[in-house]
Every structure is written in C-alpha cells, then in structure tokens.
C-alpha positions as CSV (number, residue, x, y, z in Angstrom):
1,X,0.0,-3.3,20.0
2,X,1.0,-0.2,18.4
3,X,4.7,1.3,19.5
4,X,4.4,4.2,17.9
5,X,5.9,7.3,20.2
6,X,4.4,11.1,19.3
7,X,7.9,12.0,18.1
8,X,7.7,9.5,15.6
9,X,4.5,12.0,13.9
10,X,6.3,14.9,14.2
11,X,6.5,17.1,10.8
12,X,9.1,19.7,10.7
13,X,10.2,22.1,7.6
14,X,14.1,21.3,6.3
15,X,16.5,23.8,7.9
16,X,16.7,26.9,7.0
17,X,13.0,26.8,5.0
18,X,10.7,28.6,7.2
19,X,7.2,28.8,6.4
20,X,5.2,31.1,4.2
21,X,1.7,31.9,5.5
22,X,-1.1,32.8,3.5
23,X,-4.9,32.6,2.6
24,X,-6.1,29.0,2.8
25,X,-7.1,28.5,-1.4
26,X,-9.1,25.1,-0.8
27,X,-11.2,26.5,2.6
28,X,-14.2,26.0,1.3
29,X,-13.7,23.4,-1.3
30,X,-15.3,20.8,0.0
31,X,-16.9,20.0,3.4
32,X,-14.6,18.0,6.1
33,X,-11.5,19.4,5.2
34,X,-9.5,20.2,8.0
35,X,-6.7,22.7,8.8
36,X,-4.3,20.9,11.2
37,X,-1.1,22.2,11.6
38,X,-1.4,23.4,8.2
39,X,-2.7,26.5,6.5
40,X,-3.9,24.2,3.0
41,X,-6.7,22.2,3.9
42,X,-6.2,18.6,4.4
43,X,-9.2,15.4,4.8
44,X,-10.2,15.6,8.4
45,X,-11.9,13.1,10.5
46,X,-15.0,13.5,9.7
47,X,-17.7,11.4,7.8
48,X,-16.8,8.3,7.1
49,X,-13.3,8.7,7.5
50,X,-10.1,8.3,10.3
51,X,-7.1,10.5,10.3
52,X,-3.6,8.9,11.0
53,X,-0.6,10.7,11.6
54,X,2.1,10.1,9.1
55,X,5.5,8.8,10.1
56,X,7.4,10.5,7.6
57,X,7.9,13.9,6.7
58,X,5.9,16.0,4.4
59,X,8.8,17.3,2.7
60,X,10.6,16.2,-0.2
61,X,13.1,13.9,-0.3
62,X,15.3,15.5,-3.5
63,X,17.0,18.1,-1.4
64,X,19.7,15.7,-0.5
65,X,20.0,14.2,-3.9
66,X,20.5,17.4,-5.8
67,X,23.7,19.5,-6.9
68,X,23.0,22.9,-5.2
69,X,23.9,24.4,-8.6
70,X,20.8,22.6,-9.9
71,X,18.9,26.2,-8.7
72,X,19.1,29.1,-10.6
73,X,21.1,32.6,-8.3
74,X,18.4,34.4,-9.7
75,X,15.4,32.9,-7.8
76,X,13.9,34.4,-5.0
77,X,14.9,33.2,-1.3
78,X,14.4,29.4,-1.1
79,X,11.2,29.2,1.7
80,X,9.6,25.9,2.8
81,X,6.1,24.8,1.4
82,X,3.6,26.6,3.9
83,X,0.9,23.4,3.4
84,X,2.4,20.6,5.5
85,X,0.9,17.5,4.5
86,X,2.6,15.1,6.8
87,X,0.6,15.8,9.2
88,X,-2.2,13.3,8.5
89,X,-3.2,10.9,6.3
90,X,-6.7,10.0,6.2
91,X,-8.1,6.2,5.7
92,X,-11.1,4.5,5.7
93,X,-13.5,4.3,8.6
94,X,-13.7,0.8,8.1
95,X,-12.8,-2.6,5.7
96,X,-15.0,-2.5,2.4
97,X,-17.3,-5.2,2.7
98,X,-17.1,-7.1,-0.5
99,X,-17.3,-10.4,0.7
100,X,-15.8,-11.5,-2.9
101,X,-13.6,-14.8,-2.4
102,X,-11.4,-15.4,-5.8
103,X,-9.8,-19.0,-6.1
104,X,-10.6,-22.9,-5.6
105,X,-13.6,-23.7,-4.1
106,X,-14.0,-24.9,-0.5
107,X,-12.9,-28.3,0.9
108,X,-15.9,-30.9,1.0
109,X,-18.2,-30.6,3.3
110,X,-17.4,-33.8,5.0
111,X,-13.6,-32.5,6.1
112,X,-15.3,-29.7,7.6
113,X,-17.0,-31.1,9.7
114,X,-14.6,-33.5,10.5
115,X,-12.3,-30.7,11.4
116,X,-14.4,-29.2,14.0
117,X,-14.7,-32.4,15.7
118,X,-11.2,-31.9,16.0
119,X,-10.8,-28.8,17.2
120,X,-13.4,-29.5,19.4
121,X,-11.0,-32.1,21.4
122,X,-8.2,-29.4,21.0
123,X,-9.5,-26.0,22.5
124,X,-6.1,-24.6,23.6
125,X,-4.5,-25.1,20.0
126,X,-7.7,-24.0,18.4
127,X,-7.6,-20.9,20.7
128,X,-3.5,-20.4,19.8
129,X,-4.3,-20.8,16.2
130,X,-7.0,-18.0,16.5
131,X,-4.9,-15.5,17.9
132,X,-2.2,-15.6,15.5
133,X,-2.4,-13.9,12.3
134,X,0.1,-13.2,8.9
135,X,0.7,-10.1,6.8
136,X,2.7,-11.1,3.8
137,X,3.9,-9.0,1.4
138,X,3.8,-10.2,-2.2
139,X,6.5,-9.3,-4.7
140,X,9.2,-10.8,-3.6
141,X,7.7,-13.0,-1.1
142,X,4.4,-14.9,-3.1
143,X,5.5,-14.4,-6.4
144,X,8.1,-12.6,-8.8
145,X,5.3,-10.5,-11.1
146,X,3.3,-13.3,-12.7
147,X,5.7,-16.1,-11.6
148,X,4.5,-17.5,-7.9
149,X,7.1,-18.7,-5.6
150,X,6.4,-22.2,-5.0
151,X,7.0,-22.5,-1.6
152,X,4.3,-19.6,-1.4
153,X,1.3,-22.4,-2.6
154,X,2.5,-24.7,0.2
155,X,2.4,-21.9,2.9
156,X,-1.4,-20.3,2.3
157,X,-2.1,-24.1,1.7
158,X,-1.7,-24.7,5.1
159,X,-3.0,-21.0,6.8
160,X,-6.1,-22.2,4.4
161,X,-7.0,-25.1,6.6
162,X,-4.2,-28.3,5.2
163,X,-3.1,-28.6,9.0
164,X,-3.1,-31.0,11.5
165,X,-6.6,-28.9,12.8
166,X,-8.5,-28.2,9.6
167,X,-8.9,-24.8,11.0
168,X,-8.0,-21.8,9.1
169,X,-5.4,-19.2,10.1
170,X,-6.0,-15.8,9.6
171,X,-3.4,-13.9,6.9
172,X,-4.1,-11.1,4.7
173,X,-2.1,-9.6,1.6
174,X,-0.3,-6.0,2.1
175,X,1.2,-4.9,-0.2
176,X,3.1,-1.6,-2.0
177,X,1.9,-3.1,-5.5
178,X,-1.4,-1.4,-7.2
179,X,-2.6,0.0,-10.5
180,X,-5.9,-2.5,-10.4
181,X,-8.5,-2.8,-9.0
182,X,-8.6,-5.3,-6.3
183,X,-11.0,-7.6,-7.5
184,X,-9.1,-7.7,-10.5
185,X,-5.8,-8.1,-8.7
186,X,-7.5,-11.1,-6.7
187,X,-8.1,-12.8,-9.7
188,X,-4.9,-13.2,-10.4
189,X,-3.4,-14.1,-7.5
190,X,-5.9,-16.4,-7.0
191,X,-4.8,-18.4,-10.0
192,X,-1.1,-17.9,-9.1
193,X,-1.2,-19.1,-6.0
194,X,-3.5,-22.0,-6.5
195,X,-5.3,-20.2,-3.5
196,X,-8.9,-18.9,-2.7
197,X,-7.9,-15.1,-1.9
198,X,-10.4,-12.7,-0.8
199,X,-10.3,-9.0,-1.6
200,X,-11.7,-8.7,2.0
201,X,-7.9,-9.9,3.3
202,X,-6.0,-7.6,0.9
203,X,-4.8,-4.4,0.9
204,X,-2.9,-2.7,-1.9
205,X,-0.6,0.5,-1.7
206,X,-3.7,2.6,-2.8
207,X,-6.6,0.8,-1.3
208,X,-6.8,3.2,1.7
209,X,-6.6,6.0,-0.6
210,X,-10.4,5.2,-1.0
211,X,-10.8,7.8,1.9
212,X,-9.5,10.6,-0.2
213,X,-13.2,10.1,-2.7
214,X,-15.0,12.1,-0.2
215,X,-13.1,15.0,-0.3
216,X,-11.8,15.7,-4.1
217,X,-14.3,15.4,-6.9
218,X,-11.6,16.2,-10.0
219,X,-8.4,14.0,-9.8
220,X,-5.9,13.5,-12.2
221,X,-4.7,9.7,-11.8
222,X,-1.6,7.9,-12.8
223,X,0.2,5.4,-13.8
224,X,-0.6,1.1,-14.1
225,X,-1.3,-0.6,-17.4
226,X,-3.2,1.3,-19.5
227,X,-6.6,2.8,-18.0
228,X,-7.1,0.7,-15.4
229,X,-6.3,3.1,-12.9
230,X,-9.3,5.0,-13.9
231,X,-11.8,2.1,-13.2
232,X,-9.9,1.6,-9.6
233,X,-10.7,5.2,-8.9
234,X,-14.4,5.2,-9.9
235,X,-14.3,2.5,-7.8
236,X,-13.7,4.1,-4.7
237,X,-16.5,6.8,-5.2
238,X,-14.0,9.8,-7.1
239,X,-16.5,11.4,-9.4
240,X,-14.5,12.8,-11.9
241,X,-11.3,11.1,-12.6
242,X,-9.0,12.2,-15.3
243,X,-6.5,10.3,-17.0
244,X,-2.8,11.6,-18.1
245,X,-4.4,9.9,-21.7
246,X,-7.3,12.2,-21.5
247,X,-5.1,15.3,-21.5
248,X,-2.6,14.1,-24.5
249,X,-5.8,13.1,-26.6
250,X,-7.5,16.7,-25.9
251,X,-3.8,18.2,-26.8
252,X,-1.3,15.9,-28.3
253,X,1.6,18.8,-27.6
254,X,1.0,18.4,-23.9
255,X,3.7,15.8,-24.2
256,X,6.4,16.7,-27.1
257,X,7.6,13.1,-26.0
258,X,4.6,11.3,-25.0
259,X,3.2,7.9,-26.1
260,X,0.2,7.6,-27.6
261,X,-1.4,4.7,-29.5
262,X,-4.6,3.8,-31.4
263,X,-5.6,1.9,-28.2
264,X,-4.8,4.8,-26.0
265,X,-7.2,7.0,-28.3
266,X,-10.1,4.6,-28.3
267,X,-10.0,4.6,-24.1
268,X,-8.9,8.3,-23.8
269,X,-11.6,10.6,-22.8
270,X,-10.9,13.8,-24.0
271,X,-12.7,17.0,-23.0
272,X,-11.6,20.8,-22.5
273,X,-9.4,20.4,-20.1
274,X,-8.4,24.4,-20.0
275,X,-11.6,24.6,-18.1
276,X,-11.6,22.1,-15.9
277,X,-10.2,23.2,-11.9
278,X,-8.1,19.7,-10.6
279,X,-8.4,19.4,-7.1
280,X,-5.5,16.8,-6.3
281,X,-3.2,14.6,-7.9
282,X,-3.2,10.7,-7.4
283,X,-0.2,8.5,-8.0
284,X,-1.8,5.2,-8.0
285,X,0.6,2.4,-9.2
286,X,4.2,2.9,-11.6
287,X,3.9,5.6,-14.6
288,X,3.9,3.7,-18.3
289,X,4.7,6.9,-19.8
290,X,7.0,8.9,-17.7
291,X,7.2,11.9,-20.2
292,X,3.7,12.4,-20.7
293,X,3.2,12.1,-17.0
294,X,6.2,14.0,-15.4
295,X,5.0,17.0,-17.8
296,X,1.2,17.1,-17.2
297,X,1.9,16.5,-13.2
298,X,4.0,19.5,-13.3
299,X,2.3,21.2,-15.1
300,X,-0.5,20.9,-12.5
301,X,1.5,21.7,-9.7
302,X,2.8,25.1,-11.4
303,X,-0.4,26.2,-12.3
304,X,-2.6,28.9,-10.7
305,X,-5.1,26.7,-8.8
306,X,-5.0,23.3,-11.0
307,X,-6.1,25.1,-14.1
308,X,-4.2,23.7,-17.3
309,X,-2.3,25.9,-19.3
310,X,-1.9,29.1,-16.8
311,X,1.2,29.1,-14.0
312,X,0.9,30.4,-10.8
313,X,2.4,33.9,-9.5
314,X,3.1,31.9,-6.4
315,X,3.3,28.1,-7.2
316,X,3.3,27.3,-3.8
317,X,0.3,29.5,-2.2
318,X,-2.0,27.9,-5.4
319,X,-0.9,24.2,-5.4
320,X,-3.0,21.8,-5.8
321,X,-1.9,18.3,-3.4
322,X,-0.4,15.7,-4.6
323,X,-0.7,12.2,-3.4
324,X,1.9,8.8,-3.7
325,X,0.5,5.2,-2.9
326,X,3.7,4.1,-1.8
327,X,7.4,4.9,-0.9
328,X,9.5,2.0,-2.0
329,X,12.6,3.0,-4.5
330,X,13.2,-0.7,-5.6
331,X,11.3,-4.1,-5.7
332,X,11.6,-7.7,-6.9
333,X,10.9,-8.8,-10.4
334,X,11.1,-11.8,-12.8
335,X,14.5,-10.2,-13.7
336,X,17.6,-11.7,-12.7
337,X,19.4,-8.9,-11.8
338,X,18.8,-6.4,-9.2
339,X,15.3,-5.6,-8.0
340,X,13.8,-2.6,-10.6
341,X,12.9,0.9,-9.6
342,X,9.3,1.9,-8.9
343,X,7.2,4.5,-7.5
344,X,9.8,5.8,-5.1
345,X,12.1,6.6,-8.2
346,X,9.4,8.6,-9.9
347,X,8.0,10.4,-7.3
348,X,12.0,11.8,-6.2
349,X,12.2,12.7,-9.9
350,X,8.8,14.8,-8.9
351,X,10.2,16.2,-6.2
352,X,13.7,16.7,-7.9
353,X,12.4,18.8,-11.3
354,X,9.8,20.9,-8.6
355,X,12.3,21.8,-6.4
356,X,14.6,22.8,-9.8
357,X,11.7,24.8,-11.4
358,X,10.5,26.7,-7.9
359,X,13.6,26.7,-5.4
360,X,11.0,24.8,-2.7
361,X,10.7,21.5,-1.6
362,X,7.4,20.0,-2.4
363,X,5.2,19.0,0.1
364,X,3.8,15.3,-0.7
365,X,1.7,12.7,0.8
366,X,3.1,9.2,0.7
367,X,0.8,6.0,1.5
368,X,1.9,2.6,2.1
369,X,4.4,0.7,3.8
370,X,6.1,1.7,6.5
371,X,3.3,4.1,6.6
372,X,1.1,4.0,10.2
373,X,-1.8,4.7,8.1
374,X,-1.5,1.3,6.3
375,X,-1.2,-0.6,9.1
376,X,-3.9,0.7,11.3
377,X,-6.0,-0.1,8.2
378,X,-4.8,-3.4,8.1
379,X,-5.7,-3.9,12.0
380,X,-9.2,-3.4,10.7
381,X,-9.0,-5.6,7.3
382,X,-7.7,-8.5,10.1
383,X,-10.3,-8.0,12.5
384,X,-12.7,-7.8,10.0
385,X,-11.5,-11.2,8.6
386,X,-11.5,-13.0,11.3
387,X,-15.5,-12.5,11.5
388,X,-16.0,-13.7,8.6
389,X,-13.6,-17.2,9.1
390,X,-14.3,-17.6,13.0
391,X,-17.6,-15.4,13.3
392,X,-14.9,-13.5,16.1
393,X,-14.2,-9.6,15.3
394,X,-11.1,-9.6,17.3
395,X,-7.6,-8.6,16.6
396,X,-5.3,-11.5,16.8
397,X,-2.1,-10.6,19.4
398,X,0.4,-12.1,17.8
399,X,1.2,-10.7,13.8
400,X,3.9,-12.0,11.6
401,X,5.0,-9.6,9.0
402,X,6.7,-11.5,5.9
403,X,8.3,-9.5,3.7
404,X,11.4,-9.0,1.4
405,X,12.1,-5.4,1.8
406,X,13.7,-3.7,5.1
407,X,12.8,-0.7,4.6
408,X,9.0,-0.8,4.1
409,X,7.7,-4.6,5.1
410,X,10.4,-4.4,8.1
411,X,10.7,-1.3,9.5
412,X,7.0,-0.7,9.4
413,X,6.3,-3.9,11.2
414,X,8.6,-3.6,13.5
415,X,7.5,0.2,14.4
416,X,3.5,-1.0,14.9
417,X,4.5,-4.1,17.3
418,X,4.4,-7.3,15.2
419,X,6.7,-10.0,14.6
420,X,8.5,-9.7,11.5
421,X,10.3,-12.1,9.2
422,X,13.0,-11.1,6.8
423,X,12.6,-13.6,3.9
424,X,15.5,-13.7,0.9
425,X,13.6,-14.3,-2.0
426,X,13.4,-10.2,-2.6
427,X,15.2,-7.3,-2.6
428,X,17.3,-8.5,0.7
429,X,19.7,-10.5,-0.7
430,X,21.7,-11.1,2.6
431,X,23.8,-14.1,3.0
432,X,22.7,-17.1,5.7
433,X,22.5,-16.0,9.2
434,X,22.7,-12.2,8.2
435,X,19.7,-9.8,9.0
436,X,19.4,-6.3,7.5
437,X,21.8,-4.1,9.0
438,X,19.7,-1.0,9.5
439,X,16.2,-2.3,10.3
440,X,16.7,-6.1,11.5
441,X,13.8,-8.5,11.4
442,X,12.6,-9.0,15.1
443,X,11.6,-12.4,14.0
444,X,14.3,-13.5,12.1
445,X,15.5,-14.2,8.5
446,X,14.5,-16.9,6.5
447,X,15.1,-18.8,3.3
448,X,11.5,-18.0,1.9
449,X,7.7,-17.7,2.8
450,X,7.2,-21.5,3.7
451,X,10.3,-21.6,6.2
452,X,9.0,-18.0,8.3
453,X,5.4,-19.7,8.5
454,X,6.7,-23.1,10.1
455,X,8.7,-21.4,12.3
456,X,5.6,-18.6,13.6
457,X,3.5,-21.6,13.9
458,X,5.4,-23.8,15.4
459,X,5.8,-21.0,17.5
460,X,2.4,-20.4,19.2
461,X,1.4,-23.7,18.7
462,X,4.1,-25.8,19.5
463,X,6.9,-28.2,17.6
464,X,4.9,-31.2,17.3
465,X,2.3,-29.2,15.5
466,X,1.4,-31.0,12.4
467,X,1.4,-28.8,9.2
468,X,-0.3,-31.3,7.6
469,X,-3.9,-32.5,7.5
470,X,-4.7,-36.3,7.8
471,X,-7.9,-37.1,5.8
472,X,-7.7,-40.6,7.8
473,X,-8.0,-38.7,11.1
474,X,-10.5,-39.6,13.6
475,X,-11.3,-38.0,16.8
476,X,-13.1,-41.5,18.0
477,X,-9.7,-43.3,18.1
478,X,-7.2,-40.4,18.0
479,X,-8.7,-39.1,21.4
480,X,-6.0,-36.2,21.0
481,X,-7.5,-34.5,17.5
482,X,-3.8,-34.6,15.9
483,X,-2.9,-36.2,12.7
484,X,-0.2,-38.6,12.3
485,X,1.0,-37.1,9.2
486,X,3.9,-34.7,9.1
C-alpha cells in the first residue's frame, strides 16, 4: 500500500551549510540510541520501538522566511547543524492496548443478532464492508473546536453499524490536534459526536511520540491548556517531565513577560532547575504562553548540554533535541474568519529566533501529518481495530483519508496509497468542482464528511447500498439481507 520512493527519505543540509563533525555528547546517554546518518544520537530500533524515515527535512524551515540582514557580519561562518534528525523518527512497536470505548452504549442485543443474520445472507457485501476503512481528520472535518459538524453525527452513525447490514465499518480518528491525554480527548468527542469513540481508533499528533519515553528521562514539555500536557507525558512512561510553569515558579525572571497565575502556582512544580541536565524538548500541542515558552526553549537549546542558566561555547555541538507533534501552520476554528495559526507558526518562530541568535539552521523533528511515521502507526491502530470489531487483525485495502487540509490530511494520504477526500468545511475553502491546486484529492472533493462517506461506500459496496438500517428487517422474508429503507 505504501508509495513511498527512498528519495522521498532523503535528508540533505541547505546549500552552502556543510556539516560540522564532532564528539557524539549523548553516546552513552541512554541505551538504544542510535547513530544513523548522524553524529547526535537519535532513538534506534530497538526495544520496543520502530524507526521510520522522515519525509521531510531535518532542517529548518526559517531560512527562506528571513531578511538575510536578520544575522549579525560579525558571526562566525554560517555551517549546517552536524545532528541530522530527519533521518528517523521512531514510533511505537505497536497500538496501546487500552481497550477504553468513550460514548453511548451498544445497540440492543436483539439488533445484533439480527444483523448477523443478515450478513450472513450477504457474504460478498459483508466481505466489501470489511476491507474498507476511514481516516478522518477532525478539526475541520468532525467538529469546529467544541462545535461538531452535524453531518459528522450522521456519518460515524452509519460506519457505527446504522446501515442497511448492521455491521460496523472500520474508521479511526488522526489527527494534528493534541495537548490531552487521549482518554480525555475521547471523552469529549464522544459527547460531541453523539458517538462511542475508542482511544484504541485514535491517534493524536503526539500519540506516537510515546516511543520517545524509552529513550529521554528529563523532558521539558509544552504547550495545551494548562498542565495537562504533563499528565499526557507521564502517561507515556517519561519519568521526569518538566513543565515551562515549573521553571517560571522556581524563577519568576525566567520570563520578563511571562504569565503566571495563582492557578499556575498551585500546579507548578518547582525545584532547582540549575541542576537539572534536560535531555530533549517536547512540543506537545499549541503554547498558551508564547513568551514564557519561546524564552525557556531557547534558552535550552543555547545552553551547554541542557543545563539552565549556562550557554554553550558551541550551541550546536551541545544541543539538546528538540521535538514538534505536528507541522500544520493553520487550522479550522469556531471563528468565522480564516482558519488560526498553530504549531507550525510557533515552531518557524523557533527556528526563526535560533537561526538569528547562532547563524545555523536548527535541526528539528516534526511528527504528524504528512509525516510516514503517523501513518505507518495508523496502519497498526487499523489493524489493530479491526480485531477487536471483526476478531480479524488485517489491514483493510481500501483507506479513505477525509480531511480539510491539503497539505497534511492530503498530501500525506496521497503519498502512503489511500484514497483521499478533500472536504470544504476547513481550511480548503475551494469553490464547487475545484480541488487543491498543489496536492489534489485522488478521491475527490466534497461538500463535508457525510457527502465523502456515501460516495466511498457506495463505492466498494455498490449504489443500491442502503445507508440506513431497517429495524423491521427480516432475513426470513427479505431473502436478500437488505433493508427497504433509504
């Protein structure tokens, strides 16, 4: 399934930026960290662990965006990061096993087994209906922050078993959103959507970045509403996770301009940080306090081996990595206007003051979508699923991507081999009959969520396939299993 060609992994340093050798500070960190084509340690494959090569490049993305009189004459010759991140990105071994379900309860038992007798007299729909599967998006395609899209409770309605079969078609939730955990973020949708969802069929921006727990014991992690980024990384095994909070309680001048309530300072764990060694920088979900965290993330990426309050001869031969859960510069909101900037925003800004301070690109790691990492996770999340609703560990063939944004939902899905469908309820805002210019739906573009399901499902399973199920159905008279409801 996936089309992914080598060149599409390769990692190269910007022109003109050749690379600085040096010793390897973080060799013997931790056990299963890997060299690659790097001389800064990186997460190999071992353990519990898989490495994926990323499809984007390492390097910043600032360079382009920045007046070249942004760097001082004075600075030494402008060289390229020596630790080349891009190279891999690691990801779980395989699907948490929560086996938490969030929403209404079940249909009675009676239309159960009423529906198998159905599918029973309709093997090859049953079989078609099996090896079909949806990845939606959310913002922008399920709901507009805590507003759902109403179309959105008639489609999962349906995938959840309302169809002319009873039977239940596999979908999970992938998604660039984060900063909870994703029982919490469940929960919610759960009640939004009028749904049962399962955190076994969801994937957020950073739930892959579970992975990174068994190689980094002290991480600094930001951004989300208030600390609940902390909890998400506890959650994934990190054993010592600081919050930007933490640090502005220990030191309120940290942050001349930071934000800092009486809230904040019963939460905040403060300790002395000047002793503490960081060994990598998560960006989990959108900053709620960009001064406080531009400053302390820079000041960790200065310093002389993630030790607060010194700075590093040579910023780049000490720095500690840095991590991104997702790529996108825009997404949908509740506002009427244009879609809002996100993570992408704040992490060019990153890049942007770095490369101002230090004359040198800095060297990232960015999860998400379009990222390959995220969607050979999700191969596994599916499969996983569809064991637990059809006792059948396989990987569906045929996989509609819905999403609202070309360049992550659309690009990606259309560079791993599934079907994608371009809704307009998002940050394309295309007129009728237009597809993105740059990264066209394969699919095809459609008015919302509902619209792209009917027509992937009527699809594999044909036009007369009911998207409705009859409660008056019986197989005894209706010899061919099908409602008569539309």
């Amino acid at each position: 399934m996936p089309r992914f060609d080598d060149a599409d992994f390769a990692v190269v340093s910007a022109p003109g930026t050749p690379r600085t050798e040096g010793p390897n500070p973080f060799a013997a960190a931790r056990p299963g960290l890997s060299r690659g084509n790097s001389s800064l340690a990186i997460p190999g494959g071992d353990g519990n662990t898989v490495e994926v090569p990323a499809s984007r490049s390492s390097i910043s993305d600032a360079a382009a965006l920045m007046h070249n009189l942004s760097l001082s004459p004075s600075m030494k010759e402008r060289r390229g990061s020596r630790n080349s991140f891009g190279t891999s990105l690691p990801i779980p071994r395989s699907p948490r096993h929560s086996r938490s379900r969030m929403g209404p309860r079940r249909p009675e038992v009676s239309q159960d087994i009423l529906a198998s007798q159905v599918q029973d007299m309709s093997k090859e729909k049953v079989a078609a209906a099996k090896n079909m599967a949806f990845a939606f998006d959310i913002d922008g395609v399920l709901a507009h922050g805590n507003e759902p899209i109403e179309e959105a409770k008639l489609a999962l309605k349906m995938l959840n078993g309302d169809n002319e079969l009873g039977i239940k078609i596999p979908y999970i939730l992938l998604t660039n959103g984060g900063g909870k955990t994703e029982i919490a973020r469940c929960e919610q949708l759960a009640g939004l959507l009028e749904s049962p969802i399962s955190t076994d069929q969801f994937i957020q921006s950073h739930t892959p970045m579970q992975a990174l727990a068994e190689y980094y014991e002290t991480v600094l992690v930001c951004g989300g509403e208030d600390f609940k980024v902390r909890e998400v990384a506890e959650t994934y095994g990190f054993k010592n996770v600081v919050h930007p909070k933490d640090i502005l309680a220990w030191d309120p001048t940290v942050s001349p301009w930071g934000i800092f309530s009486e809230k904040d300072r019963e939460n905040a764990k403060p300790r002395d940080f000047s002793k503490m060694k960081f060994d990598a920088i998560l960006v989990f979900a959108d900053s709620r306090d960009y001064a406080t965290d531009f400053q302390i993330i820079m000041d960790l990426l200065l310093s002389e081996n993630g030790k607060l309050l010194t700075r590093a001869k040579d910023p780049v031969a000490s720095r500690i990595p840095i991590y991104f859960s997702q790529g996108d510069l825009v997404f949908p909101t509740n506002h009427k206007g244009p879609p809002r900037l996100t993570q992408g925003s704040f992490r060019i800004a990153i890049e942007a003051q770095y490369k101002a301070l230090t004359g040198v690109d800095l060297e990232r790691v960015v999860y998400g979508k379009p990222e390959r990492a995220t969607y050979t996770y999700a191969d596994e999340v599916l499969k996983n699923w569809m064991e637990q609703i059809h006792n059948e560990n396989t990987l569906p063939q045929h996989v509609y991507m819905v999403g609202d944004n070309p360049q992550s939902d659309i690009i990606g899905g259309n560079m791993y081999g599934w079907n994608t469908c371009l809704v307009r309820t998002g940050v394309f805002q295309g007129k009728e009959g237009e597809n993105d210019a740059h990264n066209p739906a394969n699919f095809g573009v459609f008015e919302n969520v509902l619209e792209a399901v009917k027509a992937a499902v009527r699809k594999e399973l044909g036009q007369d396939f009911k998207l409705k199920w009859n409660p008056k159905v019986n197989p005894v008279l209706h010899g061919d299993g099908t409602s008569a409801v539309e």
